[in-house]
Backbone as a ProteinNet text record, in pm:
[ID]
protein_1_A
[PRIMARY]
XXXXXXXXXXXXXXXXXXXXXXXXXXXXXXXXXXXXXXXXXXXXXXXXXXXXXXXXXXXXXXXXXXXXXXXXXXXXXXXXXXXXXXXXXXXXXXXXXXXXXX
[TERTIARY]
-884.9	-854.4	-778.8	-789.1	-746	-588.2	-548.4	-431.4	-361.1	-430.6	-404.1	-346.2	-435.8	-423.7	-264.7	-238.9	-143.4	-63.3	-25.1	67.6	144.7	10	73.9	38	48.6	37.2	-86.6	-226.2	-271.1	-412.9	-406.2	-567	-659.4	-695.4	-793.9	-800.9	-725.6	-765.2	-840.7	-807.7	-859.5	-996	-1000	-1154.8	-1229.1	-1231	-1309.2	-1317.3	-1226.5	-1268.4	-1341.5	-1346.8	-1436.8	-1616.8	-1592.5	-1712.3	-1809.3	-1727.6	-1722.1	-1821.4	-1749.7	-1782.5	-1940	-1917.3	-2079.8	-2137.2	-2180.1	-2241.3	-2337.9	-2246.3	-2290.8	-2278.9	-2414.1	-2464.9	-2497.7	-2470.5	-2493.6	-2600.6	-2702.1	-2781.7	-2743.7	-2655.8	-2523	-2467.2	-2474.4	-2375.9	-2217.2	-2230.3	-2097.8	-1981.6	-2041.9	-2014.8	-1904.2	-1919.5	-1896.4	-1771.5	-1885.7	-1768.6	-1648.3	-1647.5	-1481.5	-1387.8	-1427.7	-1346.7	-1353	-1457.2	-1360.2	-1234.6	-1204.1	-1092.4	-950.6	-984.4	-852.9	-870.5	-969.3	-956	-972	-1001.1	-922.4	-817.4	-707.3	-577	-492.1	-592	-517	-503.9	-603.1	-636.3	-490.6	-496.4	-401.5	-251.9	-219	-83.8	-82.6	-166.6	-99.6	-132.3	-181.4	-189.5	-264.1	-410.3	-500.7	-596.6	-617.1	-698.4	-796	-886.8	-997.7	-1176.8	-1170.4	-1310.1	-1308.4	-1218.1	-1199.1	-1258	-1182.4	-1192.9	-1300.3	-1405.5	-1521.2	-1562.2	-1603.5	-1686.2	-1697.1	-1575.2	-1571.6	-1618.6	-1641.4	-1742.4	-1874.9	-1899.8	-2009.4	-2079.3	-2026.9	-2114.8	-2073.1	-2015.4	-2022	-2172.2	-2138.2	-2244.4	-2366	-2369.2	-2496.7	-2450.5	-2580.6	-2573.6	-2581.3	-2713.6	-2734.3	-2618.5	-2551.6	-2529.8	-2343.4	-2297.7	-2175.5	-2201.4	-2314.3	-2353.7	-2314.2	-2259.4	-2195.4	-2053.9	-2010.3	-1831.6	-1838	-1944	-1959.7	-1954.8	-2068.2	-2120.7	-1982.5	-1916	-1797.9	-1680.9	-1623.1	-1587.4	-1598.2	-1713.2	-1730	-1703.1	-1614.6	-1600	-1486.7	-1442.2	-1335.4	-1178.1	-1040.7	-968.9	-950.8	-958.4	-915.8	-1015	-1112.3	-1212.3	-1231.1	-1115.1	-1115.2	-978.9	-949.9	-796.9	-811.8	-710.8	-723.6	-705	-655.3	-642.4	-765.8	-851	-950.7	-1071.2	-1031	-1054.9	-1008.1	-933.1	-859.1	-735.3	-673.2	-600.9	-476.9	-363.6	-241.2	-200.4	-74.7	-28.4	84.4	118.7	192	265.1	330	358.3	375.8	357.9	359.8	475.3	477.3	555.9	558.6	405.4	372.6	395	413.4	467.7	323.1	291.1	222.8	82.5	27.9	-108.5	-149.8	-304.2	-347.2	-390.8	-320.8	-327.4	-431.6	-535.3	-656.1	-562.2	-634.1	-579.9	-672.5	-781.5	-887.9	-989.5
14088.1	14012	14096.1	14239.5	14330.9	14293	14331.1	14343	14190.6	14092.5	13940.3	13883.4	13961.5	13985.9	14049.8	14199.4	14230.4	14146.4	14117.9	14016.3	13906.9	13845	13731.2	13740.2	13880.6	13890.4	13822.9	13778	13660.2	13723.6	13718.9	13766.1	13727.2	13583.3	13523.8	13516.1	13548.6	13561.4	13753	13854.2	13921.8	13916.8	13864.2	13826.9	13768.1	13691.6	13619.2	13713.4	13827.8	13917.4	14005.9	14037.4	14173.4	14107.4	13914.3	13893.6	13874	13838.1	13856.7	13959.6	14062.6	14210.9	14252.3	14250.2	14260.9	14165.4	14014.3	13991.3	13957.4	14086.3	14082.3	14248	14242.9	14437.5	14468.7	14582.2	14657.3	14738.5	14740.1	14840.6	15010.6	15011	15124.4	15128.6	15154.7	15159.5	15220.1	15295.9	15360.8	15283	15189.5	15049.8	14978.3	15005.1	14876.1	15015.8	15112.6	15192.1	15249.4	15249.8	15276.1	15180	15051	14982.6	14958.7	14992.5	14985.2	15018.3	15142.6	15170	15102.4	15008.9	14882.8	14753.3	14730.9	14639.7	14707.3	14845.4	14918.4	14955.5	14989.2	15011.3	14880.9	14804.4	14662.9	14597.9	14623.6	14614	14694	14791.8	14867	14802.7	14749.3	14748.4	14577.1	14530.1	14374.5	14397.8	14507.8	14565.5	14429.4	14445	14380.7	14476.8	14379.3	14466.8	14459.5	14563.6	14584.3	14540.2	14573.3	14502.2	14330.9	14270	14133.1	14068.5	14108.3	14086.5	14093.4	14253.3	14282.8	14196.8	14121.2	14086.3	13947.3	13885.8	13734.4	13751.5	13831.5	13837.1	13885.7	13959.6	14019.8	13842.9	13781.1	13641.5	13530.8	13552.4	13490.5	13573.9	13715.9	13718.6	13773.8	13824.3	13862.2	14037.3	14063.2	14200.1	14313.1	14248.8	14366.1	14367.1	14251.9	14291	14329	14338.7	14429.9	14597.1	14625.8	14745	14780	14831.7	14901.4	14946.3	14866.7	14871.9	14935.6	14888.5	14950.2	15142.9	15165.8	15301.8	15373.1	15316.6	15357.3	15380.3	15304.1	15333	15430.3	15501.9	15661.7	15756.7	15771.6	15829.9	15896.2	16011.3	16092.9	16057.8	16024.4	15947.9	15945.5	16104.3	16113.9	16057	16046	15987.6	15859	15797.7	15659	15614.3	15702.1	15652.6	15575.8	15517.1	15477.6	15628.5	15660.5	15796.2	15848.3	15871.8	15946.8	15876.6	15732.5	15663.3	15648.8	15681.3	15727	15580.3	15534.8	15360.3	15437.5	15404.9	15418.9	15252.9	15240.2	15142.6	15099.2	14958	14984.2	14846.8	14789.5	14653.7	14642.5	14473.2	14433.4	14330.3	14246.3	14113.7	13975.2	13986.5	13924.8	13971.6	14104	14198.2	14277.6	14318	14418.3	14414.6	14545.4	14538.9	14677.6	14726.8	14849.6	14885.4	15019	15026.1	15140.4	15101.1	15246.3	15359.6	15445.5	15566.3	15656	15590.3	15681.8	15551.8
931.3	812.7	709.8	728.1	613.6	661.9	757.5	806.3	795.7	827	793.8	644	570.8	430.9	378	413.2	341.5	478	562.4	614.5	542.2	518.6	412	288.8	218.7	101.5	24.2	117.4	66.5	37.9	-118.5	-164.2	-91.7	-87.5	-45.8	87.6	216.1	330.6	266.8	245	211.7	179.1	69.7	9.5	82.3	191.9	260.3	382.4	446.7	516.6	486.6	336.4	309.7	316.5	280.5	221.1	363.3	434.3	612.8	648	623.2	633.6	592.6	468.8	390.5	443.4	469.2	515.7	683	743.4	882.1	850.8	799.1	771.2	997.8	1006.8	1100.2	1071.4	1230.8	1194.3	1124.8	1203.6	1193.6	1088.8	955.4	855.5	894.6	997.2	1006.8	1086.3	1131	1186.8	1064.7	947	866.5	781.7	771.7	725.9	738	896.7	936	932.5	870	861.4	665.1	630.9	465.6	395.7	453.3	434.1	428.1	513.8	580.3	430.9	382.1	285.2	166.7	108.9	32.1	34.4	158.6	185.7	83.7	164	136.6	32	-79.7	-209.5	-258.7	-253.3	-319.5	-254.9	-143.4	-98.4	-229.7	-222.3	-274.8	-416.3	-453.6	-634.2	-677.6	-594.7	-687.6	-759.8	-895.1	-959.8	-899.8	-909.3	-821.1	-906.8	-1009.5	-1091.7	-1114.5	-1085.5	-1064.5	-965.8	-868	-735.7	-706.2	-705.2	-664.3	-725.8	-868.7	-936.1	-896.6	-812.8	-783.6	-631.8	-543.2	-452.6	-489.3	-565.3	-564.7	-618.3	-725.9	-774	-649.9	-515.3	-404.3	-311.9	-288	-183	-317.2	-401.1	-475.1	-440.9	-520.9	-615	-462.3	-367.2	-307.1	-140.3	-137.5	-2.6	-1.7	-186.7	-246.2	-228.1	-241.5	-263.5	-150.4	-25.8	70.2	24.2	16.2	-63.7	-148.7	-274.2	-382.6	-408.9	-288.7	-250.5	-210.9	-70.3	18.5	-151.9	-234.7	-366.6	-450	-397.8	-464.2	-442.6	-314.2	-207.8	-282.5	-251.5	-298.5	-260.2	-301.5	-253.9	-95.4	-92.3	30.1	150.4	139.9	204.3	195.1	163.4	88.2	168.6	282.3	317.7	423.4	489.8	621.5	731.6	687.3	802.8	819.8	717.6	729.9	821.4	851.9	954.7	1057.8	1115.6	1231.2	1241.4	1105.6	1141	1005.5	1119.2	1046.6	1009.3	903.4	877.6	980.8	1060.6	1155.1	1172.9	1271.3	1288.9	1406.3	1431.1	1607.5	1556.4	1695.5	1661.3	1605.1	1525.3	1352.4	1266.9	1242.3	1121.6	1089.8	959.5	957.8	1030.8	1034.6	1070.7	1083.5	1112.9	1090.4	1247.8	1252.8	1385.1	1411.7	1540.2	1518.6	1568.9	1601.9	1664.7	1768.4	1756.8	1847.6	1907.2
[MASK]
++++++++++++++++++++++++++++++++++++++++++++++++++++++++++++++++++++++++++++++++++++++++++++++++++++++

C-alpha cells in the first residue's frame, strides 16, 4: 500500500495501509517494523504533514494500537530509512514501487 500510495500520489490509499498495518499487530514486532519505513518513505515523498495525518488515524484506530509507528518515529533518521531496511526506491511496469533487497 506504501508503494500504491506514492504511485498515485494518493494520501488515503496510504492511510488506510498504515491503519492496515497497526491493526494486524504480529507476535513479532520486527515483523511490522521492517516495513515502517516504506510508509514513512512515503509520507515524506507526497510531503504530508505528519502530526495531521497521525492524529486522523490515531482517532480511527485509538491511542494504543498507533503506538508502534509512534515508537518506530523516534528512531534516529537514519534508522528511519528504507535502506536501513533492506527496500530501495524503484519501478516496474505500473511505475513506482519499493523494491526489497534481501
Amino acid at each position: 500500500m506504501a508503494s500504491m500510495g506514492v504511485r498515485k500520489g494518493d494520501r488515503t490509499v496510504l492511510r488506510l495501509g498504515l491503519i492496515a498495518l497497526l491493526m494486524s499487530p504480529s507476535p513479532d514486532f520486527r515483523d511490522t517494523l521492517t516495513v515502517f519505513p516504506l510508509f514513512y518513505d512515503a509520507m515524506r515523498r507526497l510531503s504530508i504533514e505528519e502530526s495531521g495525518f497521525l492524529e486522523s488515524i490515531r482517532l480511527t484506530i485509538g491511542d494504543v494500537l498507533i503506538v508502534p509507528f509512534l515508537e518506530f518515529l523516534k528512531r534516529s533518521p537514519q534508522n528511519k530509512t528504507i535502506q536501513c531496511m533492506g527496500y530501495t526506491a524503484g519501478c516496474d511496469a505500473d511505475g513506482f514501487r519499493y523494491v526489497r533487497n534481501w
